[in-house]
Structure formats: C-alpha cells, structure tokens
C-alpha positions as a Markdown table, in Angstrom:
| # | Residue | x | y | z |
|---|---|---|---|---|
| 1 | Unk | -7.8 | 7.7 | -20.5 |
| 2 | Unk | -10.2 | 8.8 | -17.7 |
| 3 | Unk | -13.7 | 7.8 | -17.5 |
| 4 | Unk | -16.3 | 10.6 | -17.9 |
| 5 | Unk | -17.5 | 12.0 | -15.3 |
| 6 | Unk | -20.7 | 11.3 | -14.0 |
| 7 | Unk | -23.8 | 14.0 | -15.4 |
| 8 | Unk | -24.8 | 16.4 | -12.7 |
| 9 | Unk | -28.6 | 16.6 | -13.6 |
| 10 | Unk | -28.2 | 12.8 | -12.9 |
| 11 | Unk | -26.9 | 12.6 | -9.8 |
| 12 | Unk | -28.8 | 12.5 | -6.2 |
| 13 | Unk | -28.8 | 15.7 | -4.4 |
| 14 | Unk | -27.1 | 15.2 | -0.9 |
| 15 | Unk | -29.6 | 14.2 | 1.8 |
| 16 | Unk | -31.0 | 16.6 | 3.9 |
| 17 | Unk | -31.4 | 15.6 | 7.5 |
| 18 | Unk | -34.5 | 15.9 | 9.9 |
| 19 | Unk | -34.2 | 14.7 | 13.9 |
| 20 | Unk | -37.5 | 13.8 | 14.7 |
| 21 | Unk | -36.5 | 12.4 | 17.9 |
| 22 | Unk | -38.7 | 12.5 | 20.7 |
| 23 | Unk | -41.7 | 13.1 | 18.4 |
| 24 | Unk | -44.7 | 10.5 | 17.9 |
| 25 | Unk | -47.1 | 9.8 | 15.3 |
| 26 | Unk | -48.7 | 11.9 | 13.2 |
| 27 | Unk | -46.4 | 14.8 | 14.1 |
| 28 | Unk | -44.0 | 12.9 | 12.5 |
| 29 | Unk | -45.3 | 12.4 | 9.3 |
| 30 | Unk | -46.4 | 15.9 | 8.9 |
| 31 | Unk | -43.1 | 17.3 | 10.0 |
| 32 | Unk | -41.7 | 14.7 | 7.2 |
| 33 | Unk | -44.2 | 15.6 | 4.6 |
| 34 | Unk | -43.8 | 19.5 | 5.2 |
| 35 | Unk | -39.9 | 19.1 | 5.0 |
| 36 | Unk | -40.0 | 17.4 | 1.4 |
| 37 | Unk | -42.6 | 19.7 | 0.0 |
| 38 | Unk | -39.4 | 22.0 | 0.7 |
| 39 | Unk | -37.0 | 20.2 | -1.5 |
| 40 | Unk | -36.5 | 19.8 | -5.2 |
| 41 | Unk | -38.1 | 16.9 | -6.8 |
| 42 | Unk | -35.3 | 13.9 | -7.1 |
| 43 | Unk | -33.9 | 15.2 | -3.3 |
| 44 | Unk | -33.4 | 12.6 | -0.7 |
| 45 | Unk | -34.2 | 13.1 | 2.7 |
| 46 | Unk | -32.9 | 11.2 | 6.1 |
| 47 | Unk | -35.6 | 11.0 | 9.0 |
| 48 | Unk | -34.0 | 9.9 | 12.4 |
| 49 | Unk | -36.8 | 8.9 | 14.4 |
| 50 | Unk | -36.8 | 7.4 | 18.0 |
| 51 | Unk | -40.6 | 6.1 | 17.9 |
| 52 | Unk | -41.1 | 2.5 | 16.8 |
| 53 | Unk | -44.2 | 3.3 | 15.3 |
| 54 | Unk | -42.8 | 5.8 | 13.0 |
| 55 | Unk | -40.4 | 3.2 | 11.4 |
| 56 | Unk | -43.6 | 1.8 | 10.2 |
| 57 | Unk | -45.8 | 4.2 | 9.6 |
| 58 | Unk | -43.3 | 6.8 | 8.0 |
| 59 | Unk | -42.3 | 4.5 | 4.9 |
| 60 | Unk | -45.9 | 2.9 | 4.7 |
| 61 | Unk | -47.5 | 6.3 | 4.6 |
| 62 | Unk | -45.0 | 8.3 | 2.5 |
| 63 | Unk | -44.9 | 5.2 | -0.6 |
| 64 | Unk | -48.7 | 5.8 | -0.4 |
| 65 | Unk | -48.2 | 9.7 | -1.2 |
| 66 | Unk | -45.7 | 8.6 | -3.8 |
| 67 | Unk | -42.2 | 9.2 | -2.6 |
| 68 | Unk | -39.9 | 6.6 | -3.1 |
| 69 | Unk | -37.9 | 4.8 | 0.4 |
| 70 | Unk | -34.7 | 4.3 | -0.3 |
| 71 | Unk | -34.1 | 2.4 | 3.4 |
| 72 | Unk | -35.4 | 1.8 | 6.7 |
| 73 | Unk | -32.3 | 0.8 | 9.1 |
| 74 | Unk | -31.7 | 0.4 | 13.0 |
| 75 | Unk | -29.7 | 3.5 | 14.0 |
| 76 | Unk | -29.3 | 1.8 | 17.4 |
| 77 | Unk | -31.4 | 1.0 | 20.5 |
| 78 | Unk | -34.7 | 2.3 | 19.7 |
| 79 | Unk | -33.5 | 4.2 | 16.7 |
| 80 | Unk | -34.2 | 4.3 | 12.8 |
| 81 | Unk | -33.2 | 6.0 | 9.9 |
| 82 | Unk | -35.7 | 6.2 | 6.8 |
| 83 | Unk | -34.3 | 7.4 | 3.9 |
| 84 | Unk | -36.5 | 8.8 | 1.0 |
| 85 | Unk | -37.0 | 10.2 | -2.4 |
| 86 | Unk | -39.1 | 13.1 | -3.5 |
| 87 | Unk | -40.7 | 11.5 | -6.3 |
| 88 | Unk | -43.6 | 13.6 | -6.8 |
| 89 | Unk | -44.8 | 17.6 | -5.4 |
C-alpha cells in the first residue's frame, strides 16, 4: 500500500529567487520587501546578497515586519542566502 500523498494546499510553494548582489542597505530590504508583497502568503523567497550587513539586517528587519526566516547560510566568500516566509501581507 502506498502512503498518501502529501495535501497540495499544504505544501510550500517553490522558492522564488532574488540576486541582490552588488546592492547595500536599505536598497536591499526594500527590493526584498517589494518582491514578497508580490507573492502569495505561505511563499518562500531566496535572497542572495553579497553585503555583510544585509545578512544581518535582512532577517532582523523582515522577523520585525512579520515574515518568518527559514535560514541565513554562507553562500561562499562574502556571500549569503536568507531564506524566508511570507507570513503576513
């Protein structure tokens, strides 16, 4: 017997992916904040940033508008990828 298969309405929607490489803070979080506004609620998104800042001030400052961050890892020398919920509009 096979198990069921897994409920669409409960599964994560693929991530979406935005390069913000070469950009610095704040443009970063406002390019970030624009592009989940432009996702369903429950969509993840995967920010590549190349500013050290931004690895910190991304997560801090999207938690605080109440999006969920599902990780913060090295991408490589000087790189990071933050990945986070839409949680809220």
């Amino acid at each position: 017997m096979n198990p069921p298969a897994p409920d669409p309405r409960e599964a994560p929607l693929p991530a979406e992916l935005l390069d913000l490489t070469g950009e610095v803070c704040p443009f970063t979080f406002v390019r970030m904040r624009l592009a989940l506004e432009a996702l369903p609620l429950g969509s993840e998104l995967r920010v590549l940033v190349d500013h050290e800042p931004a690895s910190r001030n991304l997560p801090r400052s999207a938690r605080e508008w109440g999006q969920e961050i599902l990780a913060v890892d090295a991408a490589g020398p000087g790189r990071w990828t933050i990945d986070v919920r839409k949680r809220v509009p």
